[in-house]
GUFI-43247 format. One record per residue (C-alpha): residue number from 1; residue in three letters; y, x, z. Coordinates in Angstrom, 2 decimals. Layout:
<atoms>
> NUM:Ala:Y:X:Z
...
</atoms>
This chain:
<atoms>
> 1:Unk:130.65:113.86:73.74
> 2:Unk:127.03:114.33:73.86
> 3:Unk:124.84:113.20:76.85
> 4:Unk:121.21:114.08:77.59
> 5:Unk:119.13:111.82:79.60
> 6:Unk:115.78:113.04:80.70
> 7:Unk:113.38:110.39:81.45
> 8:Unk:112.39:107.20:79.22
> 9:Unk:111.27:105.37:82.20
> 10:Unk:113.46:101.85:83.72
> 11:Unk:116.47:104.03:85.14
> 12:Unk:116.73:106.70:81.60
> 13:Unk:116.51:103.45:79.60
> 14:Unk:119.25:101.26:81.49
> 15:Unk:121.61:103.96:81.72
> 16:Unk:121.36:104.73:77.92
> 17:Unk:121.67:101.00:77.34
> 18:Unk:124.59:101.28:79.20
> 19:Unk:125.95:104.42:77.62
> 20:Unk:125.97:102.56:74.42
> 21:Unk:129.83:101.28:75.46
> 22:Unk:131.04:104.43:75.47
> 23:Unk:131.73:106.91:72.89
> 24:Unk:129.14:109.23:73.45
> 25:Unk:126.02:110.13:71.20
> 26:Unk:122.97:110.03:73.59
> 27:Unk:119.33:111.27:73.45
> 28:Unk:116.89:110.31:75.73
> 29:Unk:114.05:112.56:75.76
> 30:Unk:110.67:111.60:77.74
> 31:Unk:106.83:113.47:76.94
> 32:Unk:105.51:110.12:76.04
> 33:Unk:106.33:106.73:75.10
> 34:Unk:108.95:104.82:77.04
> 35:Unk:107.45:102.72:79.83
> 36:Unk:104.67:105.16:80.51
> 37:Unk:105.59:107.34:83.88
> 38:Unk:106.48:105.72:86.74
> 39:Unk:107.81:102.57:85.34
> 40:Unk:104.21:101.37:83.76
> 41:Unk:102.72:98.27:84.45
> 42:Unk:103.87:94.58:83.41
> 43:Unk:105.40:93.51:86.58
> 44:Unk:107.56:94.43:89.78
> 45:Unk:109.12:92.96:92.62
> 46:Unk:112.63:91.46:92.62
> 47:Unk:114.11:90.63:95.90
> 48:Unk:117.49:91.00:97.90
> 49:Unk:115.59:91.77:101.08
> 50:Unk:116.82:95.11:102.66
> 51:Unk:117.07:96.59:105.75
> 52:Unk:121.41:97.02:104.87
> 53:Unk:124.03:94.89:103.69
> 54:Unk:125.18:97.53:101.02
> 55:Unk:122.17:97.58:99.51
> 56:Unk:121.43:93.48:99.54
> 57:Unk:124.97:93.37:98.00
> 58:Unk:123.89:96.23:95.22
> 59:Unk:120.47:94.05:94.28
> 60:Unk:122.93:90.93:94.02
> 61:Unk:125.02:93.01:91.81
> 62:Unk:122.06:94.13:90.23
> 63:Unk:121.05:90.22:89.88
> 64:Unk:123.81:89.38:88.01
> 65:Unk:122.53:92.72:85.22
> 66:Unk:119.46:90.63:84.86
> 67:Unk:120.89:87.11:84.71
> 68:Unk:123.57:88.88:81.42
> 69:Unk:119.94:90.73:80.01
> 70:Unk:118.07:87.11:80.15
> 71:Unk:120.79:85.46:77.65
> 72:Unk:120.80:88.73:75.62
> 73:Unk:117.23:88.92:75.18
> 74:Unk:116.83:84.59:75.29
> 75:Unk:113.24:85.76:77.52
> 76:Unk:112.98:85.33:81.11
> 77:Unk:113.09:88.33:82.80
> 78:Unk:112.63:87.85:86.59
> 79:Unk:110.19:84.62:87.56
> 80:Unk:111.55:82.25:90.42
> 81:Unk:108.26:82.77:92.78
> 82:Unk:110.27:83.35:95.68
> 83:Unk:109.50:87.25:97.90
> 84:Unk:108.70:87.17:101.09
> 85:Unk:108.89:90.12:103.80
> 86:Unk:106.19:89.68:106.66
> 87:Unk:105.57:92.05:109.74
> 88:Unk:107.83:94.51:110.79
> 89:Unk:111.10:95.10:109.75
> 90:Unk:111.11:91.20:108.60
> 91:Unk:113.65:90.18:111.55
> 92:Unk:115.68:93.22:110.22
> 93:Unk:116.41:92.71:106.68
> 94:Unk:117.09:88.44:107.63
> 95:Unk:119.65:89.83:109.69
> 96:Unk:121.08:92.35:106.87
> 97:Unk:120.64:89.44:104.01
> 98:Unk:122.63:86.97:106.46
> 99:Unk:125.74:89.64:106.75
> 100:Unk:126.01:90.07:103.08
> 101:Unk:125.95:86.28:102.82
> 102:Unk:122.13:85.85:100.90
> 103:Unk:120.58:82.80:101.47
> 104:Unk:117.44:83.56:103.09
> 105:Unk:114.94:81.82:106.17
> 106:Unk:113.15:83.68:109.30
> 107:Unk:109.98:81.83:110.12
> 108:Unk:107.99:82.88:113.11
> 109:Unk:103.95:81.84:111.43
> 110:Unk:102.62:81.07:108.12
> 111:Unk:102.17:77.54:108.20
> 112:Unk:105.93:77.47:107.43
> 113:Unk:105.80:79.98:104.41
> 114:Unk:103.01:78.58:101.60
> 115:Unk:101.99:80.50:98.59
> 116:Unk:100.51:83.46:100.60
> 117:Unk:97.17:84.88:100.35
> 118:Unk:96.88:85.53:103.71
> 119:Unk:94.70:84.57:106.68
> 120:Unk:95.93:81.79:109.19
> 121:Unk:96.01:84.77:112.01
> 122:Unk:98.38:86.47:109.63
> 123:Unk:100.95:87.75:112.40
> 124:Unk:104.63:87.71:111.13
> 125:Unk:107.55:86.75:111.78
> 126:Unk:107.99:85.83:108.01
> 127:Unk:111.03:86.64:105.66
> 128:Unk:111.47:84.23:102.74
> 129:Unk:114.57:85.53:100.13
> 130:Unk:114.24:82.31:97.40
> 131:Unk:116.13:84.46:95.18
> 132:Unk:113.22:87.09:94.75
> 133:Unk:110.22:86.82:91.96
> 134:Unk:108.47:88.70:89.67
> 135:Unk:110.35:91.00:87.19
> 136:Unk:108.73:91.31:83.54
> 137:Unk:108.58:94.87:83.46
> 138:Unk:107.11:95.60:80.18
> 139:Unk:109.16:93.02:78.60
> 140:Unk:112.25:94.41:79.86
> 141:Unk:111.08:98.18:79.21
> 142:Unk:110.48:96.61:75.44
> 143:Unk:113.53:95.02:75.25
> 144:Unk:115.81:98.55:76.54
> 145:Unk:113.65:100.89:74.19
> 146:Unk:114.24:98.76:71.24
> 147:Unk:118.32:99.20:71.75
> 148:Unk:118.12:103.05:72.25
> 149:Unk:115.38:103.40:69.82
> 150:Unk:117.27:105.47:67.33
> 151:Unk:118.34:108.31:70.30
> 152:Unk:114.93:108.06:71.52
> 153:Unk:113.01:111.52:71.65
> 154:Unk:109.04:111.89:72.64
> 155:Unk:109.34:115.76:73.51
> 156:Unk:108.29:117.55:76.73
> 157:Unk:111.22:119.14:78.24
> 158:Unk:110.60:122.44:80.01
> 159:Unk:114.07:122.96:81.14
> 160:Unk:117.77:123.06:81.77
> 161:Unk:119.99:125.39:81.35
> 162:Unk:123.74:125.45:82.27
> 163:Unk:126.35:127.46:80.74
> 164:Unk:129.85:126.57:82.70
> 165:Unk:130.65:122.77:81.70
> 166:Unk:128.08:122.08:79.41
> 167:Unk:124.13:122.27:79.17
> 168:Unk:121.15:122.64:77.13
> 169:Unk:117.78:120.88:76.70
> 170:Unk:114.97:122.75:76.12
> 171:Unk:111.98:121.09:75.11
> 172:Unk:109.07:122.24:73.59
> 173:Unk:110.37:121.55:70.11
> 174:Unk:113.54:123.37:70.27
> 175:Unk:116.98:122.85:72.11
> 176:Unk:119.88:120.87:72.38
> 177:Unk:123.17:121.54:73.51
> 178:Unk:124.97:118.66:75.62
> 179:Unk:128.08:117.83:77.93
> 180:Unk:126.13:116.42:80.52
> 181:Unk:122.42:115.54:81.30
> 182:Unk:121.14:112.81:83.53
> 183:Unk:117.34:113.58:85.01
> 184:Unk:115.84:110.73:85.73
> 185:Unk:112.42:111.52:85.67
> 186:Unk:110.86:111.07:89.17
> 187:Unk:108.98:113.78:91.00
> 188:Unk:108.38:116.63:88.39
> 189:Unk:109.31:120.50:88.07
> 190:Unk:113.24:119.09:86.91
> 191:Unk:113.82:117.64:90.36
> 192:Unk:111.78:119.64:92.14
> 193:Unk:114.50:121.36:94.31
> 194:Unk:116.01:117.57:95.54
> 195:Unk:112.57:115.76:95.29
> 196:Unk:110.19:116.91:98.10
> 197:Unk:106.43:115.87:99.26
> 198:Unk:104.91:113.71:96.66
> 199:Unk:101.60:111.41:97.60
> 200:Unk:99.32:109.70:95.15
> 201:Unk:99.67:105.90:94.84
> 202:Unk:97.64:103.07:93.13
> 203:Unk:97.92:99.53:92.25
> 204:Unk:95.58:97.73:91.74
> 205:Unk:94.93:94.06:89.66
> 206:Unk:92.52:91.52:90.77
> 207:Unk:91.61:88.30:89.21
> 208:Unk:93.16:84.92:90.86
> 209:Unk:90.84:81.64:91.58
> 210:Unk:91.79:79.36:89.14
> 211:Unk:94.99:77.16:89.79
> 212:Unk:96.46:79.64:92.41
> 213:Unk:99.97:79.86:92.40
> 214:Unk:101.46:82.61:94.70
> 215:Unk:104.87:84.41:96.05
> 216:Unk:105.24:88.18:95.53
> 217:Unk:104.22:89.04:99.38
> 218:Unk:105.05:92.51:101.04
> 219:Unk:103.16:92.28:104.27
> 220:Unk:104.13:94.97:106.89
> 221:Unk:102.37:93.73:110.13
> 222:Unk:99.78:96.75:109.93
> 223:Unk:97.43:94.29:111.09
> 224:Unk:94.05:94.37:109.44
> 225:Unk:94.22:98.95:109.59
> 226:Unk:96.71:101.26:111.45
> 227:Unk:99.17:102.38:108.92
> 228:Unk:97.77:100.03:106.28
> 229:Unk:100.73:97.77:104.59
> 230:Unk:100.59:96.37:100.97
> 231:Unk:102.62:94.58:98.39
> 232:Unk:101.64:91.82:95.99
> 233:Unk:102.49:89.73:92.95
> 234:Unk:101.69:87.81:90.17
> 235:Unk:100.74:89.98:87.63
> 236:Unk:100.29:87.64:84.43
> 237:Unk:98.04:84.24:84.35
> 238:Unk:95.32:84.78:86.87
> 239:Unk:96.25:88.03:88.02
> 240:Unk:97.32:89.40:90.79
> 241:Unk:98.43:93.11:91.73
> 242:Unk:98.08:94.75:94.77
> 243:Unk:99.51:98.16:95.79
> 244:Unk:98.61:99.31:99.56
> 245:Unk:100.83:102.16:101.77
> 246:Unk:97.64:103.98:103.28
> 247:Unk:97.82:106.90:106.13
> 248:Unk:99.07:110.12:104.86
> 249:Unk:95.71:111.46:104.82
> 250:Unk:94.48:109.50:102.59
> 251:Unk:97.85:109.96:100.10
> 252:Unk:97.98:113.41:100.53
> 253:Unk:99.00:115.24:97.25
> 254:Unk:96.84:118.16:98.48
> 255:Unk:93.65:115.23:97.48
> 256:Unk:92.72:116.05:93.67
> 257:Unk:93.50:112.51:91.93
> 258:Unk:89.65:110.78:91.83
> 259:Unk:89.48:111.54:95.38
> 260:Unk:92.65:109.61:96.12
> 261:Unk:92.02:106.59:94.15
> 262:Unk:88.39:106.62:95.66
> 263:Unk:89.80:106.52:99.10
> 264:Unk:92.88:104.01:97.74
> 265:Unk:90.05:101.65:96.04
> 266:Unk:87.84:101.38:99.08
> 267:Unk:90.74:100.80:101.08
> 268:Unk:92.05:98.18:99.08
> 269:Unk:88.78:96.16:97.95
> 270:Unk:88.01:95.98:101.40
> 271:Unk:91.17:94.43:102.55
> 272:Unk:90.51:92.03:99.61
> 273:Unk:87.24:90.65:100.72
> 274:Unk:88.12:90.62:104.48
> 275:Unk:91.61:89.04:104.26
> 276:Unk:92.06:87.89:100.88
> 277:Unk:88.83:87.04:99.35
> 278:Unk:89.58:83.01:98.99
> 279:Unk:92.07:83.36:96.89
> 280:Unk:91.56:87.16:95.02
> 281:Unk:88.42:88.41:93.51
> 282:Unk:87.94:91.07:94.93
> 283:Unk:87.23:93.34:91.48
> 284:Unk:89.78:95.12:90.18
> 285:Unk:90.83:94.87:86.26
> 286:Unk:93.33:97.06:85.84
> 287:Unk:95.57:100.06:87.83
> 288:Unk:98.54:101.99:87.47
> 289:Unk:98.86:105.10:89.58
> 290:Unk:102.25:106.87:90.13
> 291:Unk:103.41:109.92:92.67
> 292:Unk:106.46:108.49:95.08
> 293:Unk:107.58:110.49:97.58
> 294:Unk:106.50:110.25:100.84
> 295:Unk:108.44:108.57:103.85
> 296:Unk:111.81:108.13:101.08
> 297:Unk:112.09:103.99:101.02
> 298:Unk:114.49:101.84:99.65
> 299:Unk:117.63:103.36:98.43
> 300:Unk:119.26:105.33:95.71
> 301:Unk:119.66:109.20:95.79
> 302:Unk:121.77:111.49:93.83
> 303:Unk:122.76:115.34:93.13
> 304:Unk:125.09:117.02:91.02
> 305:Unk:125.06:120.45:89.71
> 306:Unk:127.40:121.30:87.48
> 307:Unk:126.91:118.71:84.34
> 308:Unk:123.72:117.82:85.61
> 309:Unk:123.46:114.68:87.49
> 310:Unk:119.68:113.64:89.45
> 311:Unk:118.71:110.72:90.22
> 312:Unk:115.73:109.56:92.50
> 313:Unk:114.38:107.06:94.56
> 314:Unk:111.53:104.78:95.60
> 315:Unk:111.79:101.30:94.51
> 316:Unk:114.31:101.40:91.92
> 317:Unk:113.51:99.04:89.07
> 318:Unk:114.51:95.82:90.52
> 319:Unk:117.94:97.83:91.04
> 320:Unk:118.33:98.74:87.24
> 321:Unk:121.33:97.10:85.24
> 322:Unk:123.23:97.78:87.71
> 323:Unk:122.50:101.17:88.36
> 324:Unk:122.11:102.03:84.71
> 325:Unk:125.79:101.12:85.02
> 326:Unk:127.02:102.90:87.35
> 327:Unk:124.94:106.34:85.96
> 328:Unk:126.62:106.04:82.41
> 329:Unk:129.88:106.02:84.12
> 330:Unk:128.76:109.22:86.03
> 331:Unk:127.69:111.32:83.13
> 332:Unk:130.44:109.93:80.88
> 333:Unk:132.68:111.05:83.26
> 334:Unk:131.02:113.93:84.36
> 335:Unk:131.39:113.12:88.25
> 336:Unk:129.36:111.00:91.01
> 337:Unk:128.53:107.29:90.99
> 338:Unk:131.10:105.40:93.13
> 339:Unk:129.49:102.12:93.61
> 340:Unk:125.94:103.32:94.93
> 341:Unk:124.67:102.15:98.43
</atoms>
């Protein structure tokens, strides 16, 4: 059996990792390096904080794929910082971790939470999930293309076609005839009919005052500018990255790029000097801009045609050995993920 997977990014990469366990010859086709769409950057947020039981239970599932990767690799893969969830939907997801059983705490101000770079005003109620840290994103993406490096193909693929139970991969190199075909590769012309109403995002990476040791923070309070949330985490010694959920006007995809990452930039700097500026320089070192889709969240997303199986989704990587599982079952078998959320 032969099984395409389009898309070299965190989700193409642990499903061929997982694929390896089966019988199956698999390519995994991308237009660059792996690492380099969606899934760039060093670092990402783990956490079991969700607004639904199934999917706290999925990232504890998906905890226990890290934990097995960590003794493969001998490298620590996700930090023990601690996550915590501030501002709405806080209350929510402490009430979702407690039904699935996750240890978690619900503090009502920040004097009880350290490790923030926030203001004392900084209105909560605060979510801590111990459990959560930083995942090593480029160390992981390192360690999956190294196993899958022989079916690994840098080609730009232009389309699918399908002919009854079986498919081909056209790239612009040439073709290649398959059983089934996993897309994986976020917002593009391949997923364009089940992927809708991309906006431009940027994170951003600030320098840290020296000794500064924080928690990965996602503060949703809205506090400082209407429709203004943002995420944060150690990004490496002295570093800290900070991605910001602006108004829709400002993320618009109808914006040419420059003009977004102006408006993104201001935005964020700002918010850095006003709110952060004791702790975070407030001049940016480094980026990495993606295209999510608009209003979609947490949560996994999938569509079958034929042998083609799509997958897509906003905050995915922290979910990955265990949905790289559960997709290599899928397209070895040819039929729907079972276990998904």
């Amino acid at each position: 059996m032969r099984i395409g997977v389009i898309g070299a990014g965190i989700v193409g990469l642990s499903t061929a990792y997982a694929l390896r366990r089966y019988p199956v010859t698999v390519r995994v086709f991308d237009r660059a390096a792996p690492m380099t769409g969606r899934s760039r950057g060093d670092t990402r947020i783990f956490r079991y904080a969700h607004d639904t039981p199934a999917l706290v239970r999925y990232a504890v599932r998906a905890r226990e794929g890290w934990s097995r990767w960590e003794r493969t690799t001998g490298q620590v893969l996700i930090g023990a910082e601690t996550t915590v969830v501030s501002g709405a939907g806080a209350a929510e997801r402490y009430a979702a971790m407690r039904a699935a059983g996750v240890r978690c705490g619900l503090y009502p101000s920040l004097s009880s939470v350290p490790g923030l770079p926030a203001q004392p005003d900084t209105p909560g109620p605060f979510l801590v999930d111990p459990a959560g840290g930083v995942i090593r994103a480029a160390r992981t993406g390192a360690f999956l293309a190294a196993a899958v490096r022989r079916g690994l193909v840098v080609d730009d693929v232009e389309r699918v076609t399908v002919h009854g139970h079986t498919a081909t991969i056209h790239s612009s190199r040439g073709s290649w005839q398959c059983d089934s075909v996993l897309v994986a590769a976020g917002a593009g012309p391949l997923t364009s009919e089940v992927v809708a109403d991309p906006e431009h995002h940027f994170r951003f990476t600030f320098p840290l005052v020296p000794g500064a040791d924080l928690r990965c923070w996602i503060e949703r309070s809205a506090s400082w500018r209407d429709g203004f949330t943002t995420y944060g985490h150690l990004a490496g010694a002295g570093l800290w990255a900070l991605g910001a959920h602006l108004p829709a006007e400002d993320t618009a995809w109808s914006l040419p790029v420059a003009e977004a990452r102006r408006r993104a930039l201001s935005a964020v700097t700002a918010y850095v000097r006003e709110f952060l500026s004791d702790v975070v320089a407030p001049e940016p070192v480094d980026e990495v801009y993606c295209a999510p889709t608009r209003g979609l969240g947490d949560g996994i997303h999938v569509a079958r045609s034929g042998p083609v199986l799509s997958v897509w989704g906003e905050n995915l990587f922290k979910f990955a050995p265990a949905l790289g599982a559960d997709l290599a079952a899928a397209v070895a078998s040819r039929g729907l993920p079972e276990d998904l959320p």
